[in-house]
Each structure stands twice: as structure tokens, then as C-alpha cells.
C-alpha positions as CSV (number, residue, x, y, z in Angstrom):
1,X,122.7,79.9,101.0
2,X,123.1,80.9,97.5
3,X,124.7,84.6,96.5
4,X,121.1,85.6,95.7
5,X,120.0,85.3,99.1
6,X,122.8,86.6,100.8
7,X,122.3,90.0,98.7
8,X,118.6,89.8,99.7
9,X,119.3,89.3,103.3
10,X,122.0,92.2,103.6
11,X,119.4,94.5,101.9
12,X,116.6,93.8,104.3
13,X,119.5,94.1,107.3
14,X,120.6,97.4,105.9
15,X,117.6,99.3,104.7
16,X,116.4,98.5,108.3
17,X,119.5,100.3,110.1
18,X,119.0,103.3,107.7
19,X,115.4,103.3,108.6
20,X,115.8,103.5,112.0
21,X,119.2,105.2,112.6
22,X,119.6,108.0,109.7
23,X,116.5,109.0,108.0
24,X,114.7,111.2,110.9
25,X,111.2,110.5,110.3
26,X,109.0,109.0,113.1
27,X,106.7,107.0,111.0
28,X,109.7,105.0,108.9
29,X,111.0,104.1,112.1
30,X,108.2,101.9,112.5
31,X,108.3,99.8,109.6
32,X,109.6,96.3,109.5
33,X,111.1,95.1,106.5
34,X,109.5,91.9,105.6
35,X,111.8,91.0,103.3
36,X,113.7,91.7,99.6
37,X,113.5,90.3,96.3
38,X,116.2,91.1,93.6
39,X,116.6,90.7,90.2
40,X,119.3,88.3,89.2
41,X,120.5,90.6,86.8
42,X,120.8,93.0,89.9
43,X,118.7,95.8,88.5
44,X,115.7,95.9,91.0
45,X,114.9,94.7,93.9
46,X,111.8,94.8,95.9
47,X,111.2,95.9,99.0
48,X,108.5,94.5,101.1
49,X,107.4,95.9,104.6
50,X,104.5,96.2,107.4
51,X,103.5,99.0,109.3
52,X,101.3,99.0,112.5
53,X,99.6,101.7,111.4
54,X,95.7,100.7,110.0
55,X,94.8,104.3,108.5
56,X,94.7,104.4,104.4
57,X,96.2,107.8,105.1
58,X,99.4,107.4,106.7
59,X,99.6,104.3,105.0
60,X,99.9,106.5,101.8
61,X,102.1,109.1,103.6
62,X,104.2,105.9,104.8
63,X,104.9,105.6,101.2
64,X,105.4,108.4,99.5
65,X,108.0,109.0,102.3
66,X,109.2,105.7,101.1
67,X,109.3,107.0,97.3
68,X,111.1,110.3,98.7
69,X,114.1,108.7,100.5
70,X,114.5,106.1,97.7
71,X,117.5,107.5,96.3
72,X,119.3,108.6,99.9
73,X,118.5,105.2,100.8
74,X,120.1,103.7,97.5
75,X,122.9,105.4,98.3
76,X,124.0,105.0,101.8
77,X,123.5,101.2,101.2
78,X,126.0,101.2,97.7
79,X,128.7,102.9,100.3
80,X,128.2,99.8,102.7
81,X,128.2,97.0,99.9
82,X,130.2,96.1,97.1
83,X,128.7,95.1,93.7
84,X,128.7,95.6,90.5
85,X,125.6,97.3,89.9
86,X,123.4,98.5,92.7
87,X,119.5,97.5,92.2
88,X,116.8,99.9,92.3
89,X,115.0,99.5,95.4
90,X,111.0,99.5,94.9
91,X,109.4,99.7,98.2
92,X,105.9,98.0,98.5
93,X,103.4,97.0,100.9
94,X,104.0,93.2,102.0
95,X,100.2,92.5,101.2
96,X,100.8,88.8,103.1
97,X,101.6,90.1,106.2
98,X,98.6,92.3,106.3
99,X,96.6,89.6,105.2
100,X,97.9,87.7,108.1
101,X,97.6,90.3,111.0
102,X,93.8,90.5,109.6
103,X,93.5,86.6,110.2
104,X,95.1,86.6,113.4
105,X,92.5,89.1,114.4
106,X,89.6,87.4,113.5
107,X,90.4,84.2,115.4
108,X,91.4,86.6,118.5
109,X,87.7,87.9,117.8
110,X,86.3,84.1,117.6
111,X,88.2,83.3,120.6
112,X,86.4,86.1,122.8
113,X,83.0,85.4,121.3
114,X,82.9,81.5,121.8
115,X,85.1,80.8,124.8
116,X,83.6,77.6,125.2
117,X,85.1,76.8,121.6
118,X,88.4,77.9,122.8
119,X,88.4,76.0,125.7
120,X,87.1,72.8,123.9
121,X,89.9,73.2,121.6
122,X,92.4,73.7,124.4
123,X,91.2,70.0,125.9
124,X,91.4,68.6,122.1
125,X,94.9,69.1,122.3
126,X,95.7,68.0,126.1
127,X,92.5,64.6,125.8
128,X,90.8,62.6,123.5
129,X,89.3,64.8,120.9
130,X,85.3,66.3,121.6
131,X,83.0,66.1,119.0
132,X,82.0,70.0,117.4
């Protein structure tokens, strides 16, 4: 694991605990931090989460609170780790994950429409394969 990943992975593990132990806001305590991307030169790194929530509207409250706790969040994680220069932290919407839930959805929505397609790909995997 290079150095790189190591500072991405205590990011993601620390942003996490401050978002759901010291920032006392019910809607950041149910984001899940998809991941972090820094800057080699340490001077940003991006933050990428999901939410459950589906509405445009919290969605944009989600991150403005986001944009409003950047600092305090900045912060509290500089007094748990030690470098050199502490990144900016951008916060942004993991698009891919959203993307994913929304295909997940549609197949669950295939799945109860055609239940004969379901179970005819259940016995592909268990038999010799049935022609579509």
C-alpha cells in the first residue's frame, strides 16, 4: 500500500468518525464516505460520498452543510494526523455510486415485472443454459 493510499484511507476513516460522532447534524450522520482522492502534492483532496436521501433538496442542503463544516472538519482531522501540509477537503457527490443504486433498481424493477425471466436465469445458473 503506497503512502498515498494510506493518507486516502485515514481520511475516509476519519471524516467518517467526525461525521457521525462530533458534528450534531442528523442528515450528515447519514452519509457514507465513498472514498478520498488527494493530491500528491497534499494540497486537496476530494471527498466522495452517498446519501440515502433521493430529494434534489436535501441533497443540496446535504452539501451546503458539507461546505459549512469544511473547515471544523479540516481541523479536527490536522489534530488526529501528522503531515506536513494538511489538504483541502472538497466534498462531492460520488456520482458512481448513484449511478449504481439507480441500476440496481432497475433490475429489481425487471425482476418483479418478468418473474419468469428471473427464474429462467436462476435455472441458467443451477442447469444447462435455456434459450431467451
Amino acid at each position: 500500500m503506497s503512502r498515498m493510499d494510506r493518507i486516502n484511507k485515514i481520511i475516509m476513516i476519519e471524516v467518517s468518525l467526525i461525521l457521525q460522532n462530533d458534528i450534531d447534524i442528523d442528515l450528515l450522520n447519514h452519509l457514507t464516505i465513498t472514498g478520498v482522492d488527494t493530491a500528491k502534492d497534499l494540497s486537496i483532496a476530494k471527498i466522495f460520498y452517498t446519501t440515502p436521501e433521493k430529494d434534489e433538496i436535501i441533497k443540496e442542503k446535504i452539501d451546503r452543510l458539507l461546505k459549512i463544516n469544511v473547515k471544523h472538519i479540516r481541523w479536527d482531522i490536522a489534530q488526529k494526523i501528522k503531515l506536513k501540509y494538511m489538504p483541502k477537503l472538497i466534498f462531492t457527490e460520488d456520482k458512481f455510486e448513484t449511478y449504481r443504486q439507480g441500476i440496481d433498481e432497475l433490475f429489481e424493477k425487471i425482476e418483479k415485472e418478468n418473474p419468469e425471466l428471473k427464474q429462467s436465469l436462476e435455472d441458467n445458473g443451477q442447469g444447462e443454459p435455456n434459450e431467451f
